[in-house]
N, C-alpha and C positions, 0 to 999 in steps of 0.2 A: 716561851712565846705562848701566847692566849691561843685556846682554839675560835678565837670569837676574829667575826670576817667582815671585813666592811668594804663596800663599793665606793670610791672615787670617782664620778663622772666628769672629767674638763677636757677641755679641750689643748688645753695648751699644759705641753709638758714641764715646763718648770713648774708652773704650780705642782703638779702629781708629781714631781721629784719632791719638793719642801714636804707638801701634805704626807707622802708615803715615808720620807726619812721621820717624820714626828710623831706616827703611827705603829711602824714598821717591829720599836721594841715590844709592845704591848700587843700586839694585834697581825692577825695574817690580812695584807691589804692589796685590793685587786684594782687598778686603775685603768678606766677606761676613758677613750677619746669624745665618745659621744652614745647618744642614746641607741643605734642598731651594735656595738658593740655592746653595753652596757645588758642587751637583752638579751642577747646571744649568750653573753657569760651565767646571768640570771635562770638559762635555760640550762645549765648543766649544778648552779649550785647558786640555794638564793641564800643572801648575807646577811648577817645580824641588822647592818645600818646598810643606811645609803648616803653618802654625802655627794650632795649633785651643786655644780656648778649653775649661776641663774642664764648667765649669758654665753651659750652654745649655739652654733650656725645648726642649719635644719631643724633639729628641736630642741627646746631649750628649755630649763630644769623645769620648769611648772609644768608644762607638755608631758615631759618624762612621769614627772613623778605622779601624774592623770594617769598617764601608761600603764605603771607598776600599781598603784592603787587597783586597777581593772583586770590585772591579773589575779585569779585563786590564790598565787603562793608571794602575791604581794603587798594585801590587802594589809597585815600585821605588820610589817616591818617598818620599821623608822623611819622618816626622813628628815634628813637636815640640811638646808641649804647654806651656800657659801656665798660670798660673792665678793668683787674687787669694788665694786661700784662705791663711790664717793658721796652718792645722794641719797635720798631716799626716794 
């Protein structure tokens, strides 16, 4: 296993089941439901990446990832967003 750590932000557990078994061999991966867990974890150990979900209830990845940008130790990290969405 990689020591390299990536954030999963969704909401909805199946997807973080799929995303974290595709992950899981390469990489130590930490799945979070929404953006006040997501910060909480951030606040004991911030991750190589972030891959944030677009469409979360209360805030939702763009929001987040404004978030994490505004924090000191979030300013460098990656982000890459996901989404299910069919359109553009």
């Amino acid at each position: 296993m990689s020591n390299k750590y990536i954030m999963f932000v969704d909401d909805s557990v199946s997807m973080q089941k799929i995303v974290e078994s595709v992950l899981v061999e390469d990489y130590e991966v930490l799945c979070a439901s929404g953006a006040e867990e997501a910060l909480s974890a951030m606040d004991r150990r911030v991750p190589d990446l972030f891959l944030l979900d677009i469409e979360m209830p209360d805030v939702d990845g763009y929001e987040l990832a404004q978030i994490i940008r505004g924090r000191r130790d979030g300013k460098q990290v990656p982000i890459v967003f996901l989404s299910s969405m069919n359109s553009e």
